[in-house]
N, C-alpha and C positions, 0 to 999 in steps of 0.2 A: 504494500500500500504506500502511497506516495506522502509523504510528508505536508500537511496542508497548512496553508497559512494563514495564521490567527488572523482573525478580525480585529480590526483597529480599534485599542482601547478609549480612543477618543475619535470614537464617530460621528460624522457630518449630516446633517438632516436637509432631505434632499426635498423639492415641489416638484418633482417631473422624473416618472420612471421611465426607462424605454429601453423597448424588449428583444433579444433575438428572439424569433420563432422556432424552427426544429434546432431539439434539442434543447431548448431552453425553456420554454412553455411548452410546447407540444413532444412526444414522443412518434414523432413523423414514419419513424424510421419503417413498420411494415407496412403501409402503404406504399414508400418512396420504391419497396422492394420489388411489390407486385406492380408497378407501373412502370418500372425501368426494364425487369425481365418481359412485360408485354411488348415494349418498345422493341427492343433487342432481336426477342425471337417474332417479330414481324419482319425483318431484315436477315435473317437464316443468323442470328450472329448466337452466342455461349450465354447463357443465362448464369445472372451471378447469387452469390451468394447472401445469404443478409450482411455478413463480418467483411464482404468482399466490396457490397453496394455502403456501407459506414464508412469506407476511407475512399470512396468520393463523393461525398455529401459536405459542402460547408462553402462553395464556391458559387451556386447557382445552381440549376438546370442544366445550360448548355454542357459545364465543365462536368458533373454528374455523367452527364452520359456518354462523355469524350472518355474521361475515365472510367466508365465501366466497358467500354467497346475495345475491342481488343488493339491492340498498338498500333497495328500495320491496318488498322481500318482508313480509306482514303476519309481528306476531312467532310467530302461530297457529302459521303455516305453517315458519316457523325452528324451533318448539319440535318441526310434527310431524318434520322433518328429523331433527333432533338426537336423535329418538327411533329414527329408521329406523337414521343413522349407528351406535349405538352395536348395533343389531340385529343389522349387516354386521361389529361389528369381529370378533366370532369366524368368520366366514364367509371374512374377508379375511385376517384373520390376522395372519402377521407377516413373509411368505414373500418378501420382497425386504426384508428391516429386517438391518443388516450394524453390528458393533462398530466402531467408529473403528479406526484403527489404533494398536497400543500398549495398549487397554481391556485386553483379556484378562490382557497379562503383566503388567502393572500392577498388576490387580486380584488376580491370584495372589499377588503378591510380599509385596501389602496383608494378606493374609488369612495368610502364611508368618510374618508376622510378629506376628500375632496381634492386627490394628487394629478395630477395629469398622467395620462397613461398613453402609450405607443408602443406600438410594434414597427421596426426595421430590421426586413429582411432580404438576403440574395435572392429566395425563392421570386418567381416573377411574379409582377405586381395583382393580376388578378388573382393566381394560386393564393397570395398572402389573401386578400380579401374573400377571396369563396373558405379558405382554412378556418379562418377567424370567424368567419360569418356562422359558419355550421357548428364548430366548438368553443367559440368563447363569445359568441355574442353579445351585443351591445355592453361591451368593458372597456373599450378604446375608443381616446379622443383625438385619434392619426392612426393611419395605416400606410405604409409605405416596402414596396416589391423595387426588383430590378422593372427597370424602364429606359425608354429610350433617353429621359432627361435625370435617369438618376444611374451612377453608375456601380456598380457592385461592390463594397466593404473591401479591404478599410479603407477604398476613398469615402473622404468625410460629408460628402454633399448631401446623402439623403442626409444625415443625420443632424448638420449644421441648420438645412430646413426648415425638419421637425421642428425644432427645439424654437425658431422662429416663428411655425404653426401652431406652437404651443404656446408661444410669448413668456418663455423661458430664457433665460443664461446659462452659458456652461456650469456658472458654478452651482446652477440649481438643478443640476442635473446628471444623475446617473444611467450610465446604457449597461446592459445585464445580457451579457452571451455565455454561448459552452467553448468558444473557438479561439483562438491567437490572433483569427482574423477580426475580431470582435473589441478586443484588447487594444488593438492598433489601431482599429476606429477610433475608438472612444478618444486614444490618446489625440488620432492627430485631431479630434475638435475641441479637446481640451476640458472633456467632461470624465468625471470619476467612472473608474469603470470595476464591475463585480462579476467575477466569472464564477460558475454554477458548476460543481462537481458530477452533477450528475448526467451531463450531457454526453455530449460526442467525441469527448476529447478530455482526457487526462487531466488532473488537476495540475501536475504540474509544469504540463502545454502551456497551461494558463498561466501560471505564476512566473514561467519565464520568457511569457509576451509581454508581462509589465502589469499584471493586476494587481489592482489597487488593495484589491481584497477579492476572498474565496468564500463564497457560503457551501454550506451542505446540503441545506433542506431549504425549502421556500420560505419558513415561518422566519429564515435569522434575518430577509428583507426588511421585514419591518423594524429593526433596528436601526436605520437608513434614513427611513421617513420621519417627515415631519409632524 
């Protein structure tokens, strides 16, 4: 087990949370599985594994499915993939995708309290809104996907945004991912950032992309808040 890093004896209390998606609030991952393997073996290609489709998840879609296709796949043939993939995501849906444990009261307690709430994620911008819509609805006051005008973590632009759509400051504000790539966000907008053990990615991925802090469970967020 990896060594985790204590929480900050003197914690900052935040007005604005904002969230990665898979991984972080959602456990995406067997859904991600069954919609990448359709993709795949509609193009004759190798169906992967769940442990196989988890390390390439945390980039997008498009890189999801470059990395799950076999190497010498031409990029024609990745593109027409990633086209099929994103065909199947309303088809597949969301029908095995489950809150972590602790999301839900947490995020009630967030919202009791009157904190700005957001989700930024790589997933592409509709998946983020049909995800949320079906499992965590009406919790968020932003949503935000890859897009033509937003470019995928850890460039900082959805996230500098947000935090504008929110009528928020960096310094009011924490982003909460499972990924390195999440951490490096947060840095380059200059907002505190809390990486989540239980996701996708090692805790101590996260601790040596720069987090500010490590939770375990959903309920230590609320030491955070204001």
């Amino acid at each position: 087990m990896p060594k985790l890093q204590p929480l900050p004896a003197s914690r900052p209390a935040f007005e604005a949370f904002i969230f990665d998606l898979d991984g972080t609030l959602l456990n995406t991952l067997p859904d991600l599985v069954v919609l990448t393997n359709a993709a795949l073996q509609d193009f004759d290609l190798p169906a992967r594994t769940p442990a196989q489709v988890l390390r390439c998840v945390g980039d997008g879609g498009r890189m999801l499915v470059k990395r799950a296709a076999p190497t010498d796949t031409p990029d024609s043939v990745v593109e027409a993939v990633f086209e099929r993939w994103k065909q199947l995501y309303p088809v597949v849906g969301n029908k095995l995708t489950t809150p972590y444990p602790g999301v839900l009261e947490v995020l009630a307690e967030l919202r009791g309290r009157g904190l700005k709430l957001g989700v930024l994620s790589n997933k592409f911008d509709q998946a983020v809104r049909d995800c949320i819509g079906e499992c965590l609805p009406d919790t968020f006051d932003a949503l935000q996907g890859e897009d033509a005008d937003t470019p995928r973590k850890p460039d900082p632009t959805g996230l500098e945004r947000m935090m504008r759509q929110l009528g928020v400051t960096p310094a009011q504000t924490v982003y909460l991912g499972d990924s390195p790539t999440d951490m490096r966000c947060a840095a380059d907008a200059g907002v505190f950032s809390i990486g989540v053990s239980w996701g996708y990615h090692d805790a101590c991925e996260l601790e040596q992309a720069g987090a500010d802090a490590i939770v375990t469970h959903a309920n230590e967020l609320l030491a955070f808040a204001r």
